[in-house]
N, C-alpha and C positions, 0 to 999 in steps of 0.2 A: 504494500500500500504506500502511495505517496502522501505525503501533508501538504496540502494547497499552501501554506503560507504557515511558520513558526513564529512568528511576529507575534501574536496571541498568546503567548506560551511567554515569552520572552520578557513581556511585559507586566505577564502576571504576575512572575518569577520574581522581575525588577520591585513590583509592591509587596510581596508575599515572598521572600526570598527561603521558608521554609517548605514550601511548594516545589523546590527546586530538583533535587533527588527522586520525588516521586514523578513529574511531570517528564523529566528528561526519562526514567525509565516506561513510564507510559509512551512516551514517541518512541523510542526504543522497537519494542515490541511491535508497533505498529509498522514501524519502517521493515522490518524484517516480516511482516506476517500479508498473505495472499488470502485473504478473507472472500469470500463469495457468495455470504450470507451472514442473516445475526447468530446462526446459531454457531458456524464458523468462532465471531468476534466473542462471543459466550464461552468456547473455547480457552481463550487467552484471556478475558475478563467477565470470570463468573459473576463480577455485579455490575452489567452494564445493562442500559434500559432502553429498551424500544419506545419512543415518544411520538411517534407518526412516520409517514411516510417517508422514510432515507434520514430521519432523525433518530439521535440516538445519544445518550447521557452517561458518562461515566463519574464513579463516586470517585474522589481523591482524597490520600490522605484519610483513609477512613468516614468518606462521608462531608469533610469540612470542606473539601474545594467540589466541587461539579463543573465536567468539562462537557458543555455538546457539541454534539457536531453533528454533518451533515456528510453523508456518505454514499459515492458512485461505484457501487462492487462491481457493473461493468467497465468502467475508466481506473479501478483501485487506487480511487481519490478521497483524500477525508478533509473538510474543510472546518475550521473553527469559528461556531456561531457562537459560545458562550463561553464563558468561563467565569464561576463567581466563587469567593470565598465565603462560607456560610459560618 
């Protein structure tokens, strides 16, 4: 899978600088994995949520960060719509 843009990531990191380890090993994973569904990405992240159509939400850090995104499993593109600190 590719990441449409890490700038989102970068930024968050830049305010939440304990985000940092877990967000980098979340791309990580992503960049190495060929997903072709959710059940695929449920694979590699037993707690990630299907939100609607080509959306999709991961817990970070146990719950306190939430990253969504938006995902083309035919283009194996993931694009960063959200990312908040809760």
């Amino acid at each position: 899978m590719r990441i449409f843009t890490e700038q989102p990531l970068k930024e968050f990191i830049g305010a939440h600088p304990e985000s940092k380890t877990a967000l980098q090993e979340w791309a990580s994973v992503v960049k190495k994995s060929s997903w072709a569904s959710f059940e695929d990405m449920q694979g590699d992240f037993a707690d990630v949520s299907r939100l609607g159509e080509g959306q999709y939400s991961f817990r970070i850090l146990g719950g306190r960060c939430r990253l969504t995104v938006a995902v083309k499993f035919s283009r194996q593109l993931i694009s960063i719509t959200n990312l908040i600190h809760n």
